[in-house]
TORPALUM-91136 format. One line per field, with one value per residue (C-alpha): x negated, y negated, z; chain; residue in three letters. Coordinates in steps of 0.25 Angstrom, whole numbers. Last residue first. Layout:
! residues N
x: c(X:...)
y: c(Y:...)
z: c(Z:...)
chain: c(A:...)
resn: c(ala:...)
//
This chain:
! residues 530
x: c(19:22:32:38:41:48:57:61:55:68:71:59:67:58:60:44:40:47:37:29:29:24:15:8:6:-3:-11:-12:-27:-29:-22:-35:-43:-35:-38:-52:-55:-49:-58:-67:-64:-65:-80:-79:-82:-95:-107:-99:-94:-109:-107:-93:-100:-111:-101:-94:-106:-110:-97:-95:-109:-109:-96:-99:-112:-105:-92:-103:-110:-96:-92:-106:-106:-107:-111:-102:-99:-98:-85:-77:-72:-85:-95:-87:-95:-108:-105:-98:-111:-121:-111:-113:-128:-129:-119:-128:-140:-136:-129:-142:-151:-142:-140:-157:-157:-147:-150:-165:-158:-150:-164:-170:-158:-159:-145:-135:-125:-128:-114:-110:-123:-123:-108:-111:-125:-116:-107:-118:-123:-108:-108:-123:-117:-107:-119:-126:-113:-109:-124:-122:-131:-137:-151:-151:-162:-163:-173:-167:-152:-162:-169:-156:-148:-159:-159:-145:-146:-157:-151:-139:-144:-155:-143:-134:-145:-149:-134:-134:-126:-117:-114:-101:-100:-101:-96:-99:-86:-88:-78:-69:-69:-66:-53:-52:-55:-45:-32:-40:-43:-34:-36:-50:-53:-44:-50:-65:-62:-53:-63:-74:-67:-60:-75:-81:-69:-74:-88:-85:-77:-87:-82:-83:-70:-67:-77:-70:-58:-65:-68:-55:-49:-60:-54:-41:-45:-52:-42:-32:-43:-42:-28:-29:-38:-33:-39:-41:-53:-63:-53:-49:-62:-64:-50:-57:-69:-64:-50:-60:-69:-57:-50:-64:-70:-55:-55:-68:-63:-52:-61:-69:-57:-61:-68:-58:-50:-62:-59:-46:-46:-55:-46:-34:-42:-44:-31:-26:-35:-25:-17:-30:-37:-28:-16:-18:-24:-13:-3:-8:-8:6:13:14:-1:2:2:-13:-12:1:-7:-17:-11:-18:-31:-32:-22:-26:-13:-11:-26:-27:-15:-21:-33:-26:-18:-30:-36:-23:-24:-39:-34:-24:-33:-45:-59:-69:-81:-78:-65:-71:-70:-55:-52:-57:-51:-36:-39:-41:-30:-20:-10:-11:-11:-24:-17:-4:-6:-17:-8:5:-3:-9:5:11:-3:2:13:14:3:14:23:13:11:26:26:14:21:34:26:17:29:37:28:25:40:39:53:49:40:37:36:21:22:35:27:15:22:28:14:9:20:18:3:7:16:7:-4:5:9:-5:-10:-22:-18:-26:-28:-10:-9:-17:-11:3:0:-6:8:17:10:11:26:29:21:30:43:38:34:48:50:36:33:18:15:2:-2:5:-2:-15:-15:-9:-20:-31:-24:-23:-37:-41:-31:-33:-50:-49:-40:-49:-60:-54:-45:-59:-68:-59:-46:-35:-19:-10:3:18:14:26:24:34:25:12:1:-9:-24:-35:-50:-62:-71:-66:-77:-82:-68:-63:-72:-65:-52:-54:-52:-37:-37:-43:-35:-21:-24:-28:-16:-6:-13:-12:2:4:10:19:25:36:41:39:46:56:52:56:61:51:39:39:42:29:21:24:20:7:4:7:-2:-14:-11:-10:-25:-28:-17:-23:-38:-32:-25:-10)
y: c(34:23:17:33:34:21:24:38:52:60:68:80:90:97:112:114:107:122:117:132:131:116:121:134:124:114:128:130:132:117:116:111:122:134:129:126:141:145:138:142:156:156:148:133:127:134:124:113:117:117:104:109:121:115:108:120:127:116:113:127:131:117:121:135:132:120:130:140:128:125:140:139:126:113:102:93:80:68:63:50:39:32:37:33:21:30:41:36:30:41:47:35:35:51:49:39:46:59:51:44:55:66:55:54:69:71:62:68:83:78:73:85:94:86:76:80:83:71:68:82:86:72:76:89:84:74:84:93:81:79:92:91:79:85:97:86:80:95:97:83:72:65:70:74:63:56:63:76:70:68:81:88:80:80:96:96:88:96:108:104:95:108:117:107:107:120:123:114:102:100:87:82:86:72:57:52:48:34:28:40:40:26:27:42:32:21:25:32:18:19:33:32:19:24:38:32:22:33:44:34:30:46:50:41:47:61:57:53:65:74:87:96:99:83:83:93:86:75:87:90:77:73:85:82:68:73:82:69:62:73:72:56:60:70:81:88:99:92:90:107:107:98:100:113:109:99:109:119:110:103:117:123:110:108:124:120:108:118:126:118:113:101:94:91:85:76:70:69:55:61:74:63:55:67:69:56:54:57:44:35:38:49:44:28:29:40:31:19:28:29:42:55:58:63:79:80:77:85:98:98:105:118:112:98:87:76:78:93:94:82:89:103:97:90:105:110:101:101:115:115:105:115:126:120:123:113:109:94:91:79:74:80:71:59:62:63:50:43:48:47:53:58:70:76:91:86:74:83:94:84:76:91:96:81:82:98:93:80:89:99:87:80:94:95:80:82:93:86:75:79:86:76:68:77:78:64:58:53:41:35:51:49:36:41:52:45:35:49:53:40:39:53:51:38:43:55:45:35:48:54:39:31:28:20:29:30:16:13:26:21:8:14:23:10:1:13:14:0:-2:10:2:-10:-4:3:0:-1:-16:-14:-2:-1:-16:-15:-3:-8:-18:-6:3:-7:-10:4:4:-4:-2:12:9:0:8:19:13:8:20:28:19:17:9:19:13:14:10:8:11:7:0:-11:-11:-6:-8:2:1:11:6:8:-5:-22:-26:-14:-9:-23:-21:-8:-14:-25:-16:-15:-30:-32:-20:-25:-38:-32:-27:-39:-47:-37:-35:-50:-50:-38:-45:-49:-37:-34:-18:-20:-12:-25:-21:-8:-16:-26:-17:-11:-22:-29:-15:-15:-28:-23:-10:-20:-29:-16:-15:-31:-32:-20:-26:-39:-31:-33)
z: c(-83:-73:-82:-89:-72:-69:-84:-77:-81:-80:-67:-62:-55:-46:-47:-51:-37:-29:-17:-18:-31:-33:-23:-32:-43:-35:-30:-44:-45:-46:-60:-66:-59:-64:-78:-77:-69:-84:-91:-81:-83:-99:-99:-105:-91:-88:-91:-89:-75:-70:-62:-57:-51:-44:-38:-35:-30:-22:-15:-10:-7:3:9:10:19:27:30:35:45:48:52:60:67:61:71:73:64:72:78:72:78:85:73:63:57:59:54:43:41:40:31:20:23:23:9:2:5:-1:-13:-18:-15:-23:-36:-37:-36:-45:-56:-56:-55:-69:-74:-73:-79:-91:-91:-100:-87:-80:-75:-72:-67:-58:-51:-47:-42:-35:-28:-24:-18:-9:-5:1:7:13:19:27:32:37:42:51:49:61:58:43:37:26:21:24:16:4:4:5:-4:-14:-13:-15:-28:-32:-31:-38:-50:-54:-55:-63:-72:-74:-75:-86:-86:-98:-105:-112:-128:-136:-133:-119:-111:-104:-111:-110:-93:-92:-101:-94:-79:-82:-75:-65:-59:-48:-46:-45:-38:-27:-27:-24:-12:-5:-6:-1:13:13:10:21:32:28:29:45:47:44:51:40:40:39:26:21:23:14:4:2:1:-9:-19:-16:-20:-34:-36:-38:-45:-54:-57:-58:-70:-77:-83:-71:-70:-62:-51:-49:-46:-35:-31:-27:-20:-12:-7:-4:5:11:14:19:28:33:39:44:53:57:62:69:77:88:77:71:83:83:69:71:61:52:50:47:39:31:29:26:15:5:10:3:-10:-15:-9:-13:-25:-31:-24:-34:-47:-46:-43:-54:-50:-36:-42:-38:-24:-22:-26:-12:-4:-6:-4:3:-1:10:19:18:23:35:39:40:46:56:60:62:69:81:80:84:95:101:100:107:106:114:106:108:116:121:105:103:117:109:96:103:109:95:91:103:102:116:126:120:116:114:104:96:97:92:82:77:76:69:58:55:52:44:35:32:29:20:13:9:3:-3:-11:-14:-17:-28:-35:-35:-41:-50:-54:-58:-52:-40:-44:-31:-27:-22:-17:-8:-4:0:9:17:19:23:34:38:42:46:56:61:63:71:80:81:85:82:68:59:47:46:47:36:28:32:26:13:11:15:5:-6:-3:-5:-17:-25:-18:-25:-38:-40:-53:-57:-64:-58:-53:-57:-53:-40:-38:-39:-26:-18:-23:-20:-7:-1:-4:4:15:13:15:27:36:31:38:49:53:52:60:71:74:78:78:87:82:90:104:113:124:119:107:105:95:98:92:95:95:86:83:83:74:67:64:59:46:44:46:35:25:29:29:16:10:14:8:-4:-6:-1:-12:-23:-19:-19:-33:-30:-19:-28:-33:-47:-53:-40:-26:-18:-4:-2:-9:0:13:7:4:20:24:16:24:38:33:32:43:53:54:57:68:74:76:78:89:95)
chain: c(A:A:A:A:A:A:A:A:A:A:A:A:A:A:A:A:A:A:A:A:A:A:A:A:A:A:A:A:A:A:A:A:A:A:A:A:A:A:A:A:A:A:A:A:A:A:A:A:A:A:A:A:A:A:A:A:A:A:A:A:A:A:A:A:A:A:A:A:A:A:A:A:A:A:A:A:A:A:A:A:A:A:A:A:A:A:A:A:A:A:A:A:A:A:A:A:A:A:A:A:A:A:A:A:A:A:A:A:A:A:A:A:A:A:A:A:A:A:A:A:A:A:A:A:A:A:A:A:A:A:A:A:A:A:A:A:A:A:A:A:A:A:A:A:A:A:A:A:A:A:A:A:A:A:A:A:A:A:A:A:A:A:A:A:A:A:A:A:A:A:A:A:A:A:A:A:A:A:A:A:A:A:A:A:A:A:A:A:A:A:A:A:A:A:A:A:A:A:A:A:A:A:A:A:A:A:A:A:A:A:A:A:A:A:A:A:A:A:A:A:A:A:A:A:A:A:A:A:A:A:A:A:A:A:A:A:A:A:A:A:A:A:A:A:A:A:A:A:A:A:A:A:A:A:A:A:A:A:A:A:A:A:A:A:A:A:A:A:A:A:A:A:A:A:A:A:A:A:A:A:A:A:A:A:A:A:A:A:A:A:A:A:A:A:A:A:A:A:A:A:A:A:A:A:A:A:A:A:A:A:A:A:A:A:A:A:A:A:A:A:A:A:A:A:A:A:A:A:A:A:A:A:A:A:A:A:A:A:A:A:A:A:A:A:A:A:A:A:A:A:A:A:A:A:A:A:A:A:A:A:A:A:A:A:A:A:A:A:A:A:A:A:A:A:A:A:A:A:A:A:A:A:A:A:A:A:A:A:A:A:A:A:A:A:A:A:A:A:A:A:A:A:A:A:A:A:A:A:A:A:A:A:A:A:A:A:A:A:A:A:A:A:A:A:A:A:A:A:A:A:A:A:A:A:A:A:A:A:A:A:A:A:A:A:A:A:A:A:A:A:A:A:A:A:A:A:A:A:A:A:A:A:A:A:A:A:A:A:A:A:A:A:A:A:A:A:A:A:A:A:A:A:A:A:A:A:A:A:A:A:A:A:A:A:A:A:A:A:A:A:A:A:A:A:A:A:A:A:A:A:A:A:A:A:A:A:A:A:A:A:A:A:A:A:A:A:A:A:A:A)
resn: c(unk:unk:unk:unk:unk:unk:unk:unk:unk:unk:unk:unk:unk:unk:unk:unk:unk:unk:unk:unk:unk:unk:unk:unk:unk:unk:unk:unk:unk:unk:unk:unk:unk:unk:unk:unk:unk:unk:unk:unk:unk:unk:unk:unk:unk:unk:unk:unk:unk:unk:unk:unk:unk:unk:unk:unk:unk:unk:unk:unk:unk:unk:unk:unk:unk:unk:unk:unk:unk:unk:unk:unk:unk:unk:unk:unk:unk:unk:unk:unk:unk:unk:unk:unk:unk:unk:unk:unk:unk:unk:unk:unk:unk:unk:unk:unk:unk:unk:unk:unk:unk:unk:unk:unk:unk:unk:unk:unk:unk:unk:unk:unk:unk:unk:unk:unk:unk:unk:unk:unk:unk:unk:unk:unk:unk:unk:unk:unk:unk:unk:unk:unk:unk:unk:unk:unk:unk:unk:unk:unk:unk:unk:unk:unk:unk:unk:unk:unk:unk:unk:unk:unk:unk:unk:unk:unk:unk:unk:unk:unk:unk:unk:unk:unk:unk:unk:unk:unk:unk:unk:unk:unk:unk:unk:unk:unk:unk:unk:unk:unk:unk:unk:unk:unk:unk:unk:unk:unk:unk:unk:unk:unk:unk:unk:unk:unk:unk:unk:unk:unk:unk:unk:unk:unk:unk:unk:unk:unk:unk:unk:unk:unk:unk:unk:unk:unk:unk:unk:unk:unk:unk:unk:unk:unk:unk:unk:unk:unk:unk:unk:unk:unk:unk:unk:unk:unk:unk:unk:unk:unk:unk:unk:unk:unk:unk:unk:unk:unk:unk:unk:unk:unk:unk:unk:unk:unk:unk:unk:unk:unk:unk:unk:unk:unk:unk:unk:unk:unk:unk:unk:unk:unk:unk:unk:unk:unk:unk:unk:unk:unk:unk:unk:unk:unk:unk:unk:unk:unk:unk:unk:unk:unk:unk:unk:unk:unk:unk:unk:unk:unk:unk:unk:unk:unk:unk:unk:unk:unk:unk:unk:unk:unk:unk:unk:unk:unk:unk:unk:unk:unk:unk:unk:unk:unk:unk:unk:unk:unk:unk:unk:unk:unk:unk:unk:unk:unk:unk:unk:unk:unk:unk:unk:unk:unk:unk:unk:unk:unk:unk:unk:unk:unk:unk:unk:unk:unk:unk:unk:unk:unk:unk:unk:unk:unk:unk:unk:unk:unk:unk:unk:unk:unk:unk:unk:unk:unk:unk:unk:unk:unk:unk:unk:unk:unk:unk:unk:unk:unk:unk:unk:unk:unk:unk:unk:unk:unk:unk:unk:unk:unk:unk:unk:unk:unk:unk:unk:unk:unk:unk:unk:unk:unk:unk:unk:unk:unk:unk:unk:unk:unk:unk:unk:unk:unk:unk:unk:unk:unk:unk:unk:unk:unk:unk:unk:unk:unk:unk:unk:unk:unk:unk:unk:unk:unk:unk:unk:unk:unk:unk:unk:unk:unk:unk:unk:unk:unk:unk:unk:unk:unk:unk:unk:unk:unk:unk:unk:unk:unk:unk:unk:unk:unk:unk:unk:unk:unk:unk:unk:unk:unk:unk:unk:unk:unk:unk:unk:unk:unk:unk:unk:unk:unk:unk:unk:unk:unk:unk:unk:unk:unk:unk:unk:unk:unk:unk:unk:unk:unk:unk:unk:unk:unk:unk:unk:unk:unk:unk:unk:unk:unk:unk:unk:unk:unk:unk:unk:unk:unk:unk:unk)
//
């Protein structure tokens, strides 16, 4: 056996320890909880410690066999080891924390138990160089999940949240067995990393059974990162702990797009499957988008927020910019940790900072003068810089992402003269534009012996581009002006649809029969975590 091996399974040996720990002592103080913390951090170090050990030993397939019989094959790139090192470190935050929230819980063990089992399978899961240990881990991580998600079953949101995931989950299960299978069919292996390299000397060449393949990857990687209309059981998951939100919104969410990135080339094989992923992630970004700003409650939003980010990573992956989407899980994940595990101070946070007197109100003289010259910065900026090496589709991104900050600036400098707000702009607009070409400058770089280049665009990309661009501008534009509209009759009424997310949520929980639930008495475990 590998050092390199021995190193990448001490992380999930350890959480296995936990778990089995957990399992045998659930009482309100088991004895291992002191060394939690311990054991946590342990668990990130080493996880970490995989992306260093990337640049030492370099991409290679590890198979642990026994008797002749292949029992793990693991994959050691640049992604595994990046988001090896990034559950593993956050894994341990959110392990680490919950033995502090759940202290003196009935069931804290078993509650610790499940969570080190979910992160394990996630480990394993991000490493696997087989369809089989994939699909396996897909399901195990699944099945973790649901038992964190129901650990208090009688909240009928709860119950709610998991009946529905539970149904997606399967549908996923699906279609990632059938493109297994074609995938396994097709190149005469289970081989991931083989299955890659034939898709890449398939270049160009139009396939029916691979197009199948890709599309049915792109419906799992939808089900299983909450992309519009299955996206309701994300915003239900509020009845569990604080810890699973963490974990699932900055971690087990991400499987989807991992999933795109890790059959990058099998993309690329089905143009239009990688447009339809550029319109269901577009729309599904720009409507949680909305329906974020108007939640009153703060986990809520965050909530929106991640379906928000899922969409736009599969976006991303539609867009055939695998190395960005593997940057935004990496700093997606950072951000939504932090969030939800210090949500619980952010209104106290929010109301110290809260000026006194009516809130400021952009002009649409303003906002107008911050758009333009917010793209104009951009494109005068990413001109100096220089566009050689840089793909259309990265180009357009980051034109998304400035109408973003000029959104972001008329909000926050709303009594700011309009010259003064363009001044913040244009200073703001530099700073992000060469900040993200450096940052995709080096995923390119760092992933350019797993992952393929972007394409060209051809023409229903170019089209896809154009709608995109108009899309995100006019809705940012939109939300920067909100202000100046808000107290008119139809968007009052526009407000109210929004915060119930058009009802598509609604139209489930009839679909699935979730109003019959019986809901039992609220039990003493659930007025404590109340």
């Amino acid at each position: 056996m590998s050092l390199t091996l021995i190193l990448l399974l001490i992380p999930v040996g350890l959480l296995v320890a936990i778990a089995v720990t957990g399992l045998l002592q659930p009482a309100p103080y088991p004895p291992f909880r002191k060394l939690l913390p311990a054991l946590s951090w342990g668990v990130g170090t080493v996880s970490a410690f995989s992306f260093a050990l990337y640049f030492v030993s370099g991409p290679q397939s590890l198979i642990l066999s026994l008797g002749g019989i292949e029992l793990l094959h693991l994959r050691f790139d640049v992604v595994s080891a990046t988001l090896v090192a990034l559950v593993g470190f956050v894994g341990a935050i959110v392990l680490a924390f919950s033995g502090r929230y759940l202290e003196g819980e009935a069931r804290q063990g078993e509650f610790t138990a499940w969570l080190s089992l979910a992160m394990a399978s996630v480990l394993m899961l991000v490493q696997s160089g087989h369809v089989i240990q994939l699909a396996v881990f897909w399901f195990a991580t699944s099945f973790f999940l649901h038992k964190l998600l129901l650990f208090y079953p009688e909240r009928r949101g709860a119950q709610r949240a998991a009946r529905k995931k539970f149904l997606f989950a399967r549908m996923g299960d699906v279609f990632l067995v059938a493109s297994g299978l074609i995938l396994w069919l097709h190149f005469g292996t289970g081989d991931i990393a083989a299955i890659n390299e034939g898709a890449r000397a398939l270049e160009g060449a139009d396939s029916l059974s691979l197009t199948l393949a890709a599309l049915m990857l792109a419906g799992a990687a939808i089900l299983k990162s909450a992309q519009f209309p299955f996206h309701g059981w994300l915003t239900e998951v509020m009845e569990t702990p604080t810890p699973v939100s963490a974990l699932l919104h900055a971690g087990i969410i991400n499987a989807g797009g991992f999933l795109l990135i890790r059959f990058a080339d099998v993309m690329l094989l089905a143009p239009g499957v990688l447009a339809l992923l550029v319109l269901v992630g577009g729309f599904t970004a720009l409507f949680a988008g909305l329906v974020m700003l108007t939640q009153p409650a703060v986990k809520t939003s965050l909530a929106w927020s991640t379906i928000s980010q899922m969409g736009f990573m599969i976006f991303q992956c539609g867009l055939a910019l695998f190395p960005l989407a593997l940057l935004h899980i990496v700093l997606h994940s950072l951000y939504k940790a932090h969030a939800f595990l210090s949500s619980g101070n952010a209104v106290r946070q929010v109301a110290s900072i809260r000026r006194p007197g009516p809130i400021a109100v952009p002009s649409l003289k303003a906002v107008a003068a911050s758009f333009v010259t917010a793209i104009a910065i951009y494109s005068l900026t990413a001109v100096v810089i220089g566009l050689e090496g840089k793909s259309p589709q990265a180009v357009a991104l980051g034109a998304i992402l400035v109408f973003g900050v000029a959104y972001m600036l008329a909000q926050g400098f709303a009594d700011k003269a309009p010259r003064q707000l363009s001044l913040y702009t244009a200073g703001y607009a530099v700073a992000v534009t060469v900040a993200y070409f450096a940052l995709q400058s080096l995923s390119l770089h760092l992933t350019k012996a797993s992952l393929p280049l972007t394409p060209a665009p051809d023409g229903l990309e170019w089209a896809l581009i154009t709608l995109a661009l108009i899309s995100f501008g006019l809705t940012a534009f939109a939300q920067a002006t909100f202000p100046n509209w808000a107290n008119h009759p139809a968007v009052r009424g526009l407000r109210v649809h929004l915060n119930n997310g058009f009802y598509i949520n609604a139209v489930w929980d009839r679909v699935l029969g979730g109003w019959r639930l019986d809901v039992p008495q609220q039990t003493t475990s659930d007025h404590q975590k109340g």
